[in-house]
DOKOLVO-23378 format. One record per residue (C-alpha): residue number from 0; chain; residue in three letters; x, y, z. Coordinates in nm, 2 decimals, padded with zeros to 4 digits. Example, Ala and Ser with C-alpha at 12.3 -4.5 7.8 and 13.67 -1.06 7.14 Angstrom:
BEGIN
+-----+-------+-----+--------+--------+--------+
|   n | chain | res |     c1 |     c2 |     c3 |
+-----+-------+-----+--------+--------+--------+
|   0 |     A | ALA |  01.23 | -00.45 |  00.78 |
|   1 |     A | SER |  01.37 | -00.11 |  00.71 |
+-----+-------+-----+--------+--------+--------+
This chain:
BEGIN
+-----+-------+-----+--------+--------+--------+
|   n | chain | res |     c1 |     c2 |     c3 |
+-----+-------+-----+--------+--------+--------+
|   0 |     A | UNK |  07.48 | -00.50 |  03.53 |
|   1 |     A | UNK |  07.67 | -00.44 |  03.18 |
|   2 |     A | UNK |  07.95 | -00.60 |  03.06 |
|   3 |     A | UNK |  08.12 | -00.63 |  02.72 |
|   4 |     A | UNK |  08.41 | -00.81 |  02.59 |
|   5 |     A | UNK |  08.67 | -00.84 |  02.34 |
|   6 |     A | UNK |  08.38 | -00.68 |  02.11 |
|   7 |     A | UNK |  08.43 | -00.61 |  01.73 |
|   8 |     A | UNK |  08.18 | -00.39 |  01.57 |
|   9 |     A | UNK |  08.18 | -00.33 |  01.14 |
|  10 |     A | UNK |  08.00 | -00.15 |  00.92 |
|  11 |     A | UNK |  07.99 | -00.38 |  00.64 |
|  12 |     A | UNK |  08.37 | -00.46 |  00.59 |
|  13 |     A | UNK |  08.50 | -00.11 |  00.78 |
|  14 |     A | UNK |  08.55 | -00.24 |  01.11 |
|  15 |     A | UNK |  08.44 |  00.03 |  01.35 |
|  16 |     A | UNK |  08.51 | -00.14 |  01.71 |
|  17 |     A | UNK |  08.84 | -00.29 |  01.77 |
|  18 |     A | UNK |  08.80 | -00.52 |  02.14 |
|  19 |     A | UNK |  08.64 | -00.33 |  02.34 |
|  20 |     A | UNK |  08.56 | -00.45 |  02.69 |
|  21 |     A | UNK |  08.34 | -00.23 |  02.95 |
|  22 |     A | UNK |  08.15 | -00.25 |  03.25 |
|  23 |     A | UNK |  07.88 | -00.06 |  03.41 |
|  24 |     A | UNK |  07.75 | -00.14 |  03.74 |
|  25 |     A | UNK |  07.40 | -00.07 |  03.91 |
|  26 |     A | UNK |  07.39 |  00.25 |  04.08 |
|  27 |     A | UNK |  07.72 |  00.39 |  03.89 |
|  28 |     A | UNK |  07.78 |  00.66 |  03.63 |
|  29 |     A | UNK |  08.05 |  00.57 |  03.36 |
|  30 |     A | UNK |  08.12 |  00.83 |  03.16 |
|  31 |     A | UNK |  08.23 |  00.72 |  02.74 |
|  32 |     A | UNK |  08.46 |  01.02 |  02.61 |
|  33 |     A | UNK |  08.65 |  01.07 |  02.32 |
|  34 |     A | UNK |  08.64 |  01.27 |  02.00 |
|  35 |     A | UNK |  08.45 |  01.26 |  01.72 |
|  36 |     A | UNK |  08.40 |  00.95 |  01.47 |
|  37 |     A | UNK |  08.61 |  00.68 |  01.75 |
|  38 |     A | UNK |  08.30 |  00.49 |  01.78 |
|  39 |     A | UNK |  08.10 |  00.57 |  02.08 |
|  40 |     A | UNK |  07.78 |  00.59 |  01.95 |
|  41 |     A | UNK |  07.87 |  00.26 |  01.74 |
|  42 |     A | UNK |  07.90 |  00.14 |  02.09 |
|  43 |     A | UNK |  07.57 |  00.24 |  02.21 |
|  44 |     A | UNK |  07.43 |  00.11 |  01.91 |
|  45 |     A | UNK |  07.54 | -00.22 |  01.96 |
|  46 |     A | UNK |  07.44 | -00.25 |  02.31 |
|  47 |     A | UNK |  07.10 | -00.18 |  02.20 |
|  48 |     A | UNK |  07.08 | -00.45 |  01.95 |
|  49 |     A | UNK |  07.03 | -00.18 |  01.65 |
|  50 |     A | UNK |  07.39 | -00.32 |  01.48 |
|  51 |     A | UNK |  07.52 | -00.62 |  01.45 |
|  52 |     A | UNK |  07.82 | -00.75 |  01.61 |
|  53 |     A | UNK |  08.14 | -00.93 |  01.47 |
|  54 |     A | UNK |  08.28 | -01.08 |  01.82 |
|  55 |     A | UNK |  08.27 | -01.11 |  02.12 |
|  56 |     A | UNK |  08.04 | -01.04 |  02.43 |
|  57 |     A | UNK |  07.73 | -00.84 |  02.57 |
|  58 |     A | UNK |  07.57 | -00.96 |  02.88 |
|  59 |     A | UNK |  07.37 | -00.76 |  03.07 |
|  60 |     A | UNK |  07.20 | -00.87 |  03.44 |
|  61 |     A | UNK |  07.39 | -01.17 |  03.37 |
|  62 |     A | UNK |  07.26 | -01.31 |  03.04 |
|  63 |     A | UNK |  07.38 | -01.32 |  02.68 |
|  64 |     A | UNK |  07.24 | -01.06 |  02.47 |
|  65 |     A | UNK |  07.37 | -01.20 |  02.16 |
|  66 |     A | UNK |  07.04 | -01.27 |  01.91 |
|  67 |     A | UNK |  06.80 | -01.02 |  02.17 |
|  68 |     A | UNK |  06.62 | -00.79 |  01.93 |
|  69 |     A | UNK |  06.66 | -00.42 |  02.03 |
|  70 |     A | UNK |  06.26 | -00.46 |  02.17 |
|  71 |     A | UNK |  06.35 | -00.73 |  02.32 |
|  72 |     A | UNK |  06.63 | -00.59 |  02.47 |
|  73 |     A | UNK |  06.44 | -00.28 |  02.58 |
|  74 |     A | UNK |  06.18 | -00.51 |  02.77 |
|  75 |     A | UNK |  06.47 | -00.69 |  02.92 |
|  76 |     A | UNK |  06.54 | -00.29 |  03.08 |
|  77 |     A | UNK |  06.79 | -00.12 |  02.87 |
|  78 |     A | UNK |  06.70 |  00.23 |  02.78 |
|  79 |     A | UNK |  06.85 |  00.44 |  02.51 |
|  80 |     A | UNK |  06.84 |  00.82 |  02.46 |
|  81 |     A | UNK |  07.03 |  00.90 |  02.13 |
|  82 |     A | UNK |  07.21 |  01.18 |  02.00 |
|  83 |     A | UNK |  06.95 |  01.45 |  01.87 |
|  84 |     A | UNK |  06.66 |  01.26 |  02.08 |
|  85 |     A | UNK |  06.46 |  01.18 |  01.80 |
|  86 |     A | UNK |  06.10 |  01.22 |  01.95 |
|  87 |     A | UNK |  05.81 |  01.24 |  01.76 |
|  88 |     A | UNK |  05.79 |  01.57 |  01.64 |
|  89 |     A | UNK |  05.44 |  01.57 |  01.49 |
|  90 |     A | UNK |  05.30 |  01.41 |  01.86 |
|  91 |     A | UNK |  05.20 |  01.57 |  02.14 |
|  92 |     A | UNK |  05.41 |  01.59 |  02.50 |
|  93 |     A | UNK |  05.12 |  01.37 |  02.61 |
|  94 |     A | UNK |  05.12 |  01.11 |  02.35 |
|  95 |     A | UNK |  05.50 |  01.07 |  02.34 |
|  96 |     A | UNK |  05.48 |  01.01 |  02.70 |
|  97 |     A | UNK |  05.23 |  00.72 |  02.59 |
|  98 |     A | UNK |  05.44 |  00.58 |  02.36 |
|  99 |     A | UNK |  05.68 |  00.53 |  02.69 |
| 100 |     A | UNK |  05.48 |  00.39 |  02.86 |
| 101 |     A | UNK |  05.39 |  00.11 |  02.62 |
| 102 |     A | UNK |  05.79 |  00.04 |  02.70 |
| 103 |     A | UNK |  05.67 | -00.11 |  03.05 |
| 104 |     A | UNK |  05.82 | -00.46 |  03.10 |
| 105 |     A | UNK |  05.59 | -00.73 |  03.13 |
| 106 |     A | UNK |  05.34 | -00.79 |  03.39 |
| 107 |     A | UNK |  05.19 | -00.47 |  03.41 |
| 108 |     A | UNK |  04.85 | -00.52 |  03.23 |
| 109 |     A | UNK |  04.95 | -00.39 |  02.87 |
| 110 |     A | UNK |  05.12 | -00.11 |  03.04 |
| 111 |     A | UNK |  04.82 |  00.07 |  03.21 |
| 112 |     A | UNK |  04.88 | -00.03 |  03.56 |
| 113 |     A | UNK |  05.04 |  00.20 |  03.73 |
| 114 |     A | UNK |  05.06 |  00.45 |  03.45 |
| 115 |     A | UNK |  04.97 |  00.78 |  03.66 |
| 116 |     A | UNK |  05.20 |  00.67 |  03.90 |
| 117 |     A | UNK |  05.46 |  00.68 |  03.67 |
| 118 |     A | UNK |  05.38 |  00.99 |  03.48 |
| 119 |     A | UNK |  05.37 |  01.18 |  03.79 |
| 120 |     A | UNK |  05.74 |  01.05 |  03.86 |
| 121 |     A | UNK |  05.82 |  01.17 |  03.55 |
| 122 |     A | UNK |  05.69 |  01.53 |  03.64 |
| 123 |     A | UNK |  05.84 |  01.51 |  03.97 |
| 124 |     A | UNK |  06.25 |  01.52 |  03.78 |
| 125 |     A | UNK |  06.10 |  01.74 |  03.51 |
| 126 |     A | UNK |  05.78 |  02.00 |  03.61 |
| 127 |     A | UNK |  05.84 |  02.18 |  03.30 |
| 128 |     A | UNK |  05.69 |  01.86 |  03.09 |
| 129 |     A | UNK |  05.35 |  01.88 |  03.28 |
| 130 |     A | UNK |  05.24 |  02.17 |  03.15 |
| 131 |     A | UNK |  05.37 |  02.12 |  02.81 |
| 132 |     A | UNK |  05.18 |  01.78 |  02.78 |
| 133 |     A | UNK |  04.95 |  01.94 |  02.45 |
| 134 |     A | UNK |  05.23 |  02.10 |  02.26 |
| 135 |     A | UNK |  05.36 |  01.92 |  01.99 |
| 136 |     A | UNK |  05.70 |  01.76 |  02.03 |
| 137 |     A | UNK |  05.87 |  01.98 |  01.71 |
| 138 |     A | UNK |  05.82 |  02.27 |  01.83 |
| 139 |     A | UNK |  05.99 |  02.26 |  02.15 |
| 140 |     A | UNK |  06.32 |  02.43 |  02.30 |
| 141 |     A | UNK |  06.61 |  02.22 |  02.26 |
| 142 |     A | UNK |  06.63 |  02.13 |  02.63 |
| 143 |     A | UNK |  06.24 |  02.07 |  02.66 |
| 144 |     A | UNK |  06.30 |  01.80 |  02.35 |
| 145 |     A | UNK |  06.62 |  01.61 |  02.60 |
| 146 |     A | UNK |  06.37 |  01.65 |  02.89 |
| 147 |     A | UNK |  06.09 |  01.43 |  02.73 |
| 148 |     A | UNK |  06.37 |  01.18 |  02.54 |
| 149 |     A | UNK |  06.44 |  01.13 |  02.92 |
| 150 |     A | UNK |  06.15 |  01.10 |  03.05 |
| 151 |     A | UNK |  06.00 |  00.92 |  02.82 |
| 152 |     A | UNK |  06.29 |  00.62 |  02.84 |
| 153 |     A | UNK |  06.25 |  00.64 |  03.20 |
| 154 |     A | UNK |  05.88 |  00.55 |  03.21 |
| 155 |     A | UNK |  06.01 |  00.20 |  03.10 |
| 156 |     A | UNK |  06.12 |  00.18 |  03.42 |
| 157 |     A | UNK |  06.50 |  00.10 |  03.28 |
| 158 |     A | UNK |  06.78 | -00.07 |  03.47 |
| 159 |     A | UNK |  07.06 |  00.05 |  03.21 |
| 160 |     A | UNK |  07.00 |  00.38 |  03.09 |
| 161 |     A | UNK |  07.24 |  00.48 |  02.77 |
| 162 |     A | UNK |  07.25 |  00.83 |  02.72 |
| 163 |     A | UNK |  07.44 |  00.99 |  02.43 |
| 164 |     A | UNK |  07.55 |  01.36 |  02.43 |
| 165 |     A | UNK |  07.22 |  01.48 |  02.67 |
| 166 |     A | UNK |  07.36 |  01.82 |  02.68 |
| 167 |     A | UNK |  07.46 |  01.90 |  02.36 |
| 168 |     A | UNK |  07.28 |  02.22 |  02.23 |
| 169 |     A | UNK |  07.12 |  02.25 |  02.58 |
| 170 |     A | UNK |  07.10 |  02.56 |  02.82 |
| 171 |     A | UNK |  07.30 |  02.61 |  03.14 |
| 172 |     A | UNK |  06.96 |  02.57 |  03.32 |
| 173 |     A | UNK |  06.85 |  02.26 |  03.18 |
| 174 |     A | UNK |  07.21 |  02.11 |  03.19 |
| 175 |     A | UNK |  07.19 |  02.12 |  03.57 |
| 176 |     A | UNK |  06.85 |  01.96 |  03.57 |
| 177 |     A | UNK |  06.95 |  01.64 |  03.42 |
| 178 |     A | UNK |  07.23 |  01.64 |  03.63 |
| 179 |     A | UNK |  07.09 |  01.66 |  03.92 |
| 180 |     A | UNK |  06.79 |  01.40 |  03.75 |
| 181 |     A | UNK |  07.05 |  01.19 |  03.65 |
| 182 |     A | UNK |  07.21 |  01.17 |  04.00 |
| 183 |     A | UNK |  06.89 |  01.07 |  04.13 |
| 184 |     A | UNK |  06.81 |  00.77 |  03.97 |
| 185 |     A | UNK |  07.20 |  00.67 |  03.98 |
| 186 |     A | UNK |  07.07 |  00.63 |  04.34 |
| 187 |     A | UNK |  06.79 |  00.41 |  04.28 |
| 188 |     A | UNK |  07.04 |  00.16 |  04.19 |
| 189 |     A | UNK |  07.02 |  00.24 |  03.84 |
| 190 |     A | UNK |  07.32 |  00.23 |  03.58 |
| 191 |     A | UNK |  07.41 |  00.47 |  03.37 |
| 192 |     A | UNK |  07.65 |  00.43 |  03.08 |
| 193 |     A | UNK |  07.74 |  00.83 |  02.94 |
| 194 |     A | UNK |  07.85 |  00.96 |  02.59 |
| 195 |     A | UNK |  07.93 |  01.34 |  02.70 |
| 196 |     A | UNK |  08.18 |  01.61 |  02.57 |
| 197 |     A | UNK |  08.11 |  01.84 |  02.84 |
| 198 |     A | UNK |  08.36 |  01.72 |  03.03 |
| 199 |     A | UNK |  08.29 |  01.93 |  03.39 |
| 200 |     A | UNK |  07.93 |  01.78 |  03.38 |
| 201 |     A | UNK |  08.06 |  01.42 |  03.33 |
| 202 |     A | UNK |  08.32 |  01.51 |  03.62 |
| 203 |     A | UNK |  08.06 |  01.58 |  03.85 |
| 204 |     A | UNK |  07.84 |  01.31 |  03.72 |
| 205 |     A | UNK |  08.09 |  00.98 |  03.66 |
| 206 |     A | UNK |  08.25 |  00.78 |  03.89 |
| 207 |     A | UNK |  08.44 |  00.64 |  03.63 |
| 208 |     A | UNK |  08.56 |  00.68 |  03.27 |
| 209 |     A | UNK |  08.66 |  00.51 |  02.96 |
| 210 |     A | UNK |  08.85 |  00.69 |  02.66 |
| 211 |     A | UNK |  08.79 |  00.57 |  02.29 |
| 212 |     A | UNK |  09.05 |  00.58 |  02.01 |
| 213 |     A | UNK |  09.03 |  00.46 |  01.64 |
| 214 |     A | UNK |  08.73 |  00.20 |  01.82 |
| 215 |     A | UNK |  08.90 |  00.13 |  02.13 |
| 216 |     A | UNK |  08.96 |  00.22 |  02.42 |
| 217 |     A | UNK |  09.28 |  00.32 |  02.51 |
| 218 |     A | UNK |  09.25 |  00.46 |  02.90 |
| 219 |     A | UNK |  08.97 |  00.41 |  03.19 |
| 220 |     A | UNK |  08.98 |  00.45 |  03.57 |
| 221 |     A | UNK |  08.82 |  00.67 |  03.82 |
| 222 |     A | UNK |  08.74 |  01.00 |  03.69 |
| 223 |     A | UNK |  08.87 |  01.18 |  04.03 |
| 224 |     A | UNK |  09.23 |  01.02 |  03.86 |
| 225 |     A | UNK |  09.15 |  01.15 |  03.53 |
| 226 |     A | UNK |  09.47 |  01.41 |  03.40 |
| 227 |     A | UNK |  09.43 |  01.69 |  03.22 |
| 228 |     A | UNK |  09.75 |  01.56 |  03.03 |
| 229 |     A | UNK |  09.52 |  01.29 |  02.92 |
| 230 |     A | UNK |  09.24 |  01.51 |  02.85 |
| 231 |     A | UNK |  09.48 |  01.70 |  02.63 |
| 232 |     A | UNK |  09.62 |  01.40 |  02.46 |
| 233 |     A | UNK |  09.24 |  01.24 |  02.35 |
| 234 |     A | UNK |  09.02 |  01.43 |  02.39 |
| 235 |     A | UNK |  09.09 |  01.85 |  02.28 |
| 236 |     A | UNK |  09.07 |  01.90 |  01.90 |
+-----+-------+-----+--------+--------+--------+
């Protein structure tokens, strides 16, 4: 589904990514870890087209995204929920819902076909959104803001979905909803690359893991052989 390789990432002439390779099949969770500032979300970024990359390789469902605009990318069914969600604050539940669903890929009538069908989808992983949909976005909890990033991403009806740090500053509660949200659609086939901290929630969620350092990454297996010696070495402050 996703694979990079040998990829170099800069920020101007600070190179942030040092040959990084990855993959991320359909239907599998792999979880990103590492601490703070060794490039993960530079990672994510660059997947999704919003930087530019020095070298090497991004192909994702087989093709080449080098040149692929991040909307173009998005069509192409690569989703991306940042750190801190950014939804529109000043829309409603309802209209930021819209705004997803104008995300549909091609052939789908200027993305009104089907568009009930896939709301109510929506509200099927997350009931609390439906009766939320005339609220404005700013002035939700926390979780209910990670809740309609999700779901909102998901009405594209995404094959890669690129999450960073979902549970930060969430609730117990709502931490176990996206888990359980995010191991259903693993089953739908879809794949899911993960930038968590919370390291028991990725346990439970990943079937593999990759460890960043200094913009590469310096360990990655199955996260059933994941050590806590390892843990201790990259990832604990």
């Amino acid at each position: 589904m996703l694979e990079i390789r040998g990829l170099d990432v800069a920020y101007g002439e600070s190179q942030v990514l040092w040959d990084v390779s990855l993959e991320v099949p359909a239907g599998e969770v792999v979880c990103l870890m590492g601490r703070n500032g060794v490039g993960k979300t530079t990672l994510l970024k660059s997947i999704m087209g919003l930087l530019p990359i020095r070298s090497g390789r991004i192909a994702f469902d087989g093709a080449d995204l080098a040149g692929r605009r991040p909307e173009e990318r998005a069509a192409a069914g690569i989703g991306y929920v940042p750190q801190g969600r950014e939804i529109f604050p000043s829309l409603t539940v309802r209209e930021n819902l819209r705004i997803g669903l104008l995300g549909l890929r091609s052939g789908r009538r200027n993305g009104v076909a089907g568009s009930r069908e896939d709301l109510d989808g929506v509200f099927e992983l997350f009931p609390r959104l439906k009766s939320l949909l005339g609220r404005k976005g700013g002035v939700l909890s926390g979780g209910e803001q990670q809740q309609l990033a999700i779901a909102r991403v998901l009405l594209a009806r995404p094959k890669l979905l690129l999450l960073d740090e979902p549970t930060e500053g969430i609730q117990p509660s709502v931490i176990l909803q996206i888990e359980e949200v995010i191991g259903r659609i693993k089953g739908r086939g879809l794949a899911v690359l993960l930038v968590e901290q919370y390291l028991e929630f990725a346990w439970r969620l990943a079937g593999s893991y990759a460890i960043m350092r200094k913009g590469t990454i310096v360990s990655r297996g199955a996260t059933a052989d994941l050590r806590h010696d390892m843990v201790r070495e990259h990832l604990t402050v």
